[in-house]
N, C-alpha and C positions, 0 to 999 in steps of 0.2 A: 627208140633206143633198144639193142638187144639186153636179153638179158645179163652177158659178157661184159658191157659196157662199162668202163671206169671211167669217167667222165676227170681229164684234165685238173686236178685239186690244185689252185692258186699256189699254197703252202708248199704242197710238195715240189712244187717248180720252183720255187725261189730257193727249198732248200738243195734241191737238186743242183741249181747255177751256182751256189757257194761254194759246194761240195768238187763242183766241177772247175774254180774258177783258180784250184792249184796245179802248180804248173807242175807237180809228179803225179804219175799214176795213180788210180785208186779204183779198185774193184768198184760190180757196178753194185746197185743198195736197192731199187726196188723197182716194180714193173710201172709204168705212167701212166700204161694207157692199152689197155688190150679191147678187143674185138673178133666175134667171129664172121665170116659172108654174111654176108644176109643174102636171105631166101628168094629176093628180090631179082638177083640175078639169072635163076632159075625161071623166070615168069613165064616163059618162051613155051619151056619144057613140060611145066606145069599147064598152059593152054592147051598145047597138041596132044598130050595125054589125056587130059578132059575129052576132048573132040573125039580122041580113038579110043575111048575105053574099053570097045569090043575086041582091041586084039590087046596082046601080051607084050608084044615088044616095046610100043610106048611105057605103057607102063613099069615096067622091069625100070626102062631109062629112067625114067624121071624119077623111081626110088634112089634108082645109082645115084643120082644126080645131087637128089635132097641127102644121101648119106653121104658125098664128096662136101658138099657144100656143109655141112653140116660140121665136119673135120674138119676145116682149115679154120685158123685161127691167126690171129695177129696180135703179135705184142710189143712194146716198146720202151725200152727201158732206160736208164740217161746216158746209155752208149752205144746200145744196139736196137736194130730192128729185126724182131727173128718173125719167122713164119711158120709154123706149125699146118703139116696135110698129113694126106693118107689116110683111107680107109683099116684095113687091115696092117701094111706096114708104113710106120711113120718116120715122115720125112722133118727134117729142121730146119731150115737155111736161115743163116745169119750175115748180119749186115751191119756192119759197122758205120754209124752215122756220120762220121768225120769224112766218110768218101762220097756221100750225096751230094751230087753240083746243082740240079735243081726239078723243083717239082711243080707240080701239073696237079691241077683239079678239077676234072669234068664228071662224067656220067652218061648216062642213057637217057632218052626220055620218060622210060618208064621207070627207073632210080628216082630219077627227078618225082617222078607223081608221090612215091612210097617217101618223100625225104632222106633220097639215101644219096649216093653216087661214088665215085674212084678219086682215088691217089694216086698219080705218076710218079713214080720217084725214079730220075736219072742219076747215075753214080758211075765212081769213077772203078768200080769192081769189075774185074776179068769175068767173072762166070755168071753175073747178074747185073751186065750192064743200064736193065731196066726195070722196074719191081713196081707191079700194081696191085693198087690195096683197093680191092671189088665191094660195093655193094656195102658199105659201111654209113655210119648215120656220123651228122654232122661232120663230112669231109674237108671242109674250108679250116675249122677248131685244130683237126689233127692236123691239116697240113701245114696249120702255123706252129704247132707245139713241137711237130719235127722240125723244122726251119731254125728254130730257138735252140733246140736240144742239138742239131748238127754244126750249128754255129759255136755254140760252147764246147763242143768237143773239140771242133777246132783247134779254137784256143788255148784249150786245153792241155791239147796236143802239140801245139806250136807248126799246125799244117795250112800250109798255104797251097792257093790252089793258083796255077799259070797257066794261060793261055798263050799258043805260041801260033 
């Protein structure tokens, strides 16, 4: 687990689904679930720089890399899923969980060794028709807690989703 890791609190999920189970709007009230990359996804970058340490441009990269990786973050809140990057200038994009149709949980093999692996998440968003959450630890937890949490907003929201 990173050190970022707020691990799913039972409590605050059932009060999150009360909170969320009125049918008028209500700002959101606290973050559920944050996480930053893990370093895991770098492994690639982090090998080939070992192997060249005699020149400079491996290594340059793979600092870039662990200072990109390092910056992103992900958070979760009982209505949104924002993402946090950028080194130098930071970027935010948000995502509203009421438009997620469905998600996906793999990884790599070598995620897999470190216990880590990705979140697919398909939505029904114009400008982020696809959102993966890289290299985070216990992936299957989050992808049920967003499931839960997109579902209640749903209903929340009184949005139905059609397939035509």
């Amino acid at each position: 687990m990173n050190a970022y890791d707020y691990p799913p609190d039972q409590a605050r999920l059932q009060a999150a689904a009360r909170q969320s189970s009125d049918a008028t709007y209500q700002p959101e009230r606290e973050m559920l679930w944050a996480s930053s990359e893990g370093q895991v996804a770098n492994f690639w970058v982090y090998v080939l720089a070992a192997l060249t340490c005699w020149l400079i441009i491996p290594v340059l990269w793979a600092g870039y890399r662990y200072l990109v990786t390092a910056r992103h973050r992900y958070e979760v809140t009982d209505q949104r899923f924002l993402e946090h990057s950028g080194i130098l200038v930071h970027r935010l994009d948000t995502l509203e969980l009421y438009r997620i149709v469905d998600i996906e949980v793999g990884g790599t093999p070598i995620q897999s060794l470190f216990g880590c692996g990705q979140v697919l998440l398909h939505t029904r968003d114009k400008t982020t028709p696809h959102v993966t959450i890289n290299a985070i630890a216990s992936p299957i937890k989050v992808a049920d807690l967003i499931r839960d949490l997109s579902e209640r907003c749903r209903v929340a929201k009184g949005v139905r989703a059609v397939d035509v």
